[in-house]
N, C-alpha and C positions, 0 to 999 in steps of 0.2 A: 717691554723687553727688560728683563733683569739684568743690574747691572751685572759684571765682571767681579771676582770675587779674588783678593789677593791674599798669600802668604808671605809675609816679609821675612827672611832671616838678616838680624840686625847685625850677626854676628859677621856675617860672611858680604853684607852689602849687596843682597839680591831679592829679586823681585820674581816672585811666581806666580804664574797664575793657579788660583786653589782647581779647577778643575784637571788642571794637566801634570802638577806636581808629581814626583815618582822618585827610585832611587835615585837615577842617574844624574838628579838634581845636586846632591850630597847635601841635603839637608838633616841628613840622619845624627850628626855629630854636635847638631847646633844646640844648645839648651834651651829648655823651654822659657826661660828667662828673656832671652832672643828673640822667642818666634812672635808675629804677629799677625792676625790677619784684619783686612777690612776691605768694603768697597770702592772707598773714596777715590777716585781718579784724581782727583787735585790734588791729596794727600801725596800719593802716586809719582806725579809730577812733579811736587817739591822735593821728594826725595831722591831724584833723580840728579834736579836742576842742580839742588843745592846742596846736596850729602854725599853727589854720586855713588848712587845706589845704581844699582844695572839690572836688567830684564835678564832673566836665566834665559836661555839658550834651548836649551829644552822643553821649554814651558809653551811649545808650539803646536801641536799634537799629544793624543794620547799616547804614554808608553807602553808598549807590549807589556805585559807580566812573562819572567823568565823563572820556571821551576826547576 
């Protein structure tokens, strides 16, 4: 099974998962300076525990596309 694939904005202190990412996320403002991505769930985890980073909220499903 492949792991889980995350985008971190560093700016905003949030965690997303890369396949469900989308606008409603507001990662649109962050710099790419900021952004990050990896698989590491322990990585994951210490940023959680110890940086309180948060799980986006939307990052639970796929977002519709709005045209």
């Amino acid at each position: 099974m492949k792991p889980v694939q995350y985008f971190i904005d560093h700016a905003k202190k949030r965690i997303h998962k890369k396949q469900y990412v989308g606008d409603r996320c507001g990662f649109i403002d962050t710099s790419i300076e900021k952004r990050e991505f990896t698989d590491s769930a322990i990585y994951i985890e210490q940023l959680e525990e110890n940086e309180r980073y948060e799980k986006c909220r939307y990052c639970k499903s796929a977002q519709p596309i709005i045209k």
